[in-house]
N, C-alpha and C positions, 0 to 999 in steps of 0.2 A: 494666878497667871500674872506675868509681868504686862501691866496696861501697854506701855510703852510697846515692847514687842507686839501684839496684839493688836495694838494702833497703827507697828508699820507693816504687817501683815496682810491688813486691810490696804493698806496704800499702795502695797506691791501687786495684787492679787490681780487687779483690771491687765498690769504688763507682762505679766504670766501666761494670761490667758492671748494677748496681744502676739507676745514669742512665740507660743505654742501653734497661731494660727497662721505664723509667718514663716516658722518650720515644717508646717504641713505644705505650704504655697511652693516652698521651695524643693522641697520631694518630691512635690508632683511635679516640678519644671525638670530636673534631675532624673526622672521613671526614660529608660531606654526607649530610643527611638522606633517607631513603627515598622515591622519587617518589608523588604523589599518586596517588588512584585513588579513579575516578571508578562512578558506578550507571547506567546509563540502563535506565528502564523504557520499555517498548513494549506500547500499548494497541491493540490488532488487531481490528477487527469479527469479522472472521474469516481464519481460516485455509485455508478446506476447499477452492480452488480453487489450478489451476495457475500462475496470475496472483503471486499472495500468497503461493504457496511458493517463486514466485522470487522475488520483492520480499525474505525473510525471508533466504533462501540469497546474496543479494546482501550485506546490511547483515553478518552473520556473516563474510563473507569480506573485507570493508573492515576491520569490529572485530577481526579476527584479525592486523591489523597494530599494537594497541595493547592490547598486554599488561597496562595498569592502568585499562582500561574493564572492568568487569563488565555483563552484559547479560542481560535478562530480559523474554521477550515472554508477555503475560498472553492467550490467545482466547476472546475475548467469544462464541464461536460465535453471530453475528446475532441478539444481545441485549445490545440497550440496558443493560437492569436491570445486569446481568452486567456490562457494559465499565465504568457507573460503579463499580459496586463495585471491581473493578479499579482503577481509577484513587485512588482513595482509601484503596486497600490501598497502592499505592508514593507515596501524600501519606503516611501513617504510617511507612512503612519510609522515606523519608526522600530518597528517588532523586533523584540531583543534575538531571537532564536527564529530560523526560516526551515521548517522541513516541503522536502519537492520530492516527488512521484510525478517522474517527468510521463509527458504524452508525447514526446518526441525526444530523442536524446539530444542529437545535433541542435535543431532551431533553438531547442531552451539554454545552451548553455550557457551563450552570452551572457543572458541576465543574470544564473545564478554566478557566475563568476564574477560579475561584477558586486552581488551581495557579497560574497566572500571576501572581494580585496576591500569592501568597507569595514570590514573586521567582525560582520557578522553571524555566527555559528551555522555552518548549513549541513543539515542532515538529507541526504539520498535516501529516500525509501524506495524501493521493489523496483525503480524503476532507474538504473542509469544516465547520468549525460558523458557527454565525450570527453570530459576535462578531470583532472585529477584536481581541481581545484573547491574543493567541499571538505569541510570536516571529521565527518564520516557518513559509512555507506550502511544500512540497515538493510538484510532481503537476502533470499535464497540464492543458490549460488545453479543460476537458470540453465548454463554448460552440461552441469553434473546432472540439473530433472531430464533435460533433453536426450543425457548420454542413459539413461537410467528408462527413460522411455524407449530408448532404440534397442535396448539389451532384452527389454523384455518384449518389444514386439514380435524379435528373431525368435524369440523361447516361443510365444503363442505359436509363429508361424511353421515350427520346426525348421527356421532357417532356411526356407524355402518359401517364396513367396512375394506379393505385390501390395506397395503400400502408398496412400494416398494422403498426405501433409496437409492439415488446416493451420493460417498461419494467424496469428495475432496482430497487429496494427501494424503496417510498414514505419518504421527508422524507430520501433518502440526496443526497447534493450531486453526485456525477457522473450520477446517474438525473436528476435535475433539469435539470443546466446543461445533458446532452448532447439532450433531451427541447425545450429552451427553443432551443439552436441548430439542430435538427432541423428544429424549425416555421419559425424564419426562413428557413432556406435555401430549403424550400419553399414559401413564400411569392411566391418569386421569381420561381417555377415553377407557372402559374396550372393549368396542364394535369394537374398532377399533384397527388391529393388526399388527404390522411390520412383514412382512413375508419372507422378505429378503432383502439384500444389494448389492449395485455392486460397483467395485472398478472404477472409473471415471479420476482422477488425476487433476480435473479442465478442460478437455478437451474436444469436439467434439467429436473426433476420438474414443478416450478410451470407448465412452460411446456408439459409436454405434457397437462395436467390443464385447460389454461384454452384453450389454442390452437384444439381442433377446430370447440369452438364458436363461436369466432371467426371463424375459415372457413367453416363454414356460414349463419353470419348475415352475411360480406360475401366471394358465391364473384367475385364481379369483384374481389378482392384479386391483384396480379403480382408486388406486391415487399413483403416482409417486412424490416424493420431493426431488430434486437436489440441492446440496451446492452451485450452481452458475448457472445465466440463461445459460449460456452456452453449460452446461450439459443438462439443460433441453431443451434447443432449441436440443441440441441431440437427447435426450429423443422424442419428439416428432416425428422428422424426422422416430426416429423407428416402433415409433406408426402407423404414416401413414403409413409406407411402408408394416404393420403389418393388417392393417385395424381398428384398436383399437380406433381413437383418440375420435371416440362419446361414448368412454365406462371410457376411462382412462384418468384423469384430470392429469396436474401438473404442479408442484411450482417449482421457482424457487431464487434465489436469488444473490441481486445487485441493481436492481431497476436503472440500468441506462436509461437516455434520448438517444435523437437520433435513429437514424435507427435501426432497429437490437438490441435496447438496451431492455431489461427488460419491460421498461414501454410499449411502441409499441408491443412489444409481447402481455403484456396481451389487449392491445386493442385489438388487431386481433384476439384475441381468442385463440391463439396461448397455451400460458399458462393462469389457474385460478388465479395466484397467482407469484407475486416476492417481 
């Protein structure tokens, strides 16, 4: 072996090792920046029903495949006042993406309009505001349950017959549209007549507090149709307590599984219809 060589072998080896640790330094400064990550706030009217805890257990389980979404649902618990403030707590904290299930359509629209002209993404869930001003709309098309409930109450009653409206939260958009295709459908159907209304709110309670006297004030009432099984599973409760339930049918709607959900009611006979 040539000494010489060998000698500058040795002399070069310490700045070999020097480059090599200065080329790894620089790779690592060079590796692609960390992925974005994103906020989405969720504006909820409420929470307190079985409907809405799956709607929430749904969207968790899609976001559980995108590790740099953060996710945060605020419950208005069926207050207006409440869901704006909300919504203008995640206009401050800054939230890339805003979904809203309004509890009032009118009062909320302001604010969500004014996320939107901040150039904010805003998603409508189930529940409309009055402005065309949102991204897009997510939710049943409530016209067509309402006109779909009126069609087949005419079919129960042989089109002949008295029907009594439980209504879901005043200036809420599925209490409305299903209320607005309800009437059309019955329209259709001269023999069968809406003979009153009761205010319900989406709730159990509402409906057995307002219900009785509604039955008393119209006892030729056969069919009952509620904006959510809820009401109707109310509804019932009154009927039986009333003695009615072989005289007086009713719908209701949601059509949830599980216990207590929509579809098990109407197996049990419970309601004709969700």
């Amino acid at each position: 072996m040539n000494p010489l060589a060998a000698s500058g072998s040795c002399r070069f080896l310490p700045l070999a090792r020097w480059l090599g640790v200065l080329g790894w330094l620089l790779l690592a400064g060079c590796q692609a920046p960390p992925p974005p990550t994103y906020r989405i706030g969720f504006s909820q009217c409420t929470n307190g029903d079985a409907w809405r805890l799956a709607m929430l257990a749904g969207m968790k389980k899609e976001l559980s495949f995108y590790p740099e979404v953060s996710f945060q649902m605020k419950d208005a618990r069926n207050s207006t006042r409440a869901q704006e403030r909300h919504i203008r707590e995640f206009l401050r904290e800054g939230v890339d993406l805003l979904i809203v299930s309004a509890n009032e359509a009118e009062p909320i629209t302001p604010v969500v309009e004014e996320a939107y002209n901040r150039g904010i993404p805003v998603v409508i869930l189930d529940r409309r505001t009055t402005s065309p001003l949102y991204t897009a709309y997510v939710g049943g098309n409530n016209v067509e349950v309402g006109q779909i409930a009126g069609h087949y109450a005419s079919s129960l009653l042989h089109q002949r017959g008295n029907v009594l409206e439980v209504l879901g939260a005043p200036g809420a958009s599925p209490a409305l549209d299903r209320h607005r295709g309800f009437a059309q459908a019955l329209a259709a159907a001269p023999g069968v007549r809406l003979v009153g209304q009761v205010p319900g709110n989406w709730e159990q309670p509402s409906v057995r507090r307002a219900l009785p006297a509604a039955l008393r004030a119209h006892p030729e009432v056969n069919l009952i149709f509620a904006h959510n099984d809820r009401m109707a599973l109310g509804a019932y409760q009154v009927c039986r307590q009333l003695g009615l339930t072989q005289r007086v049918r009713i719908m209701g709607v949601d059509g949830l599984p599980g216990p207590r959900g929509g579809i098990q009611l109407v197996q049990e006979k419970v309601l004709a219809a969700t």
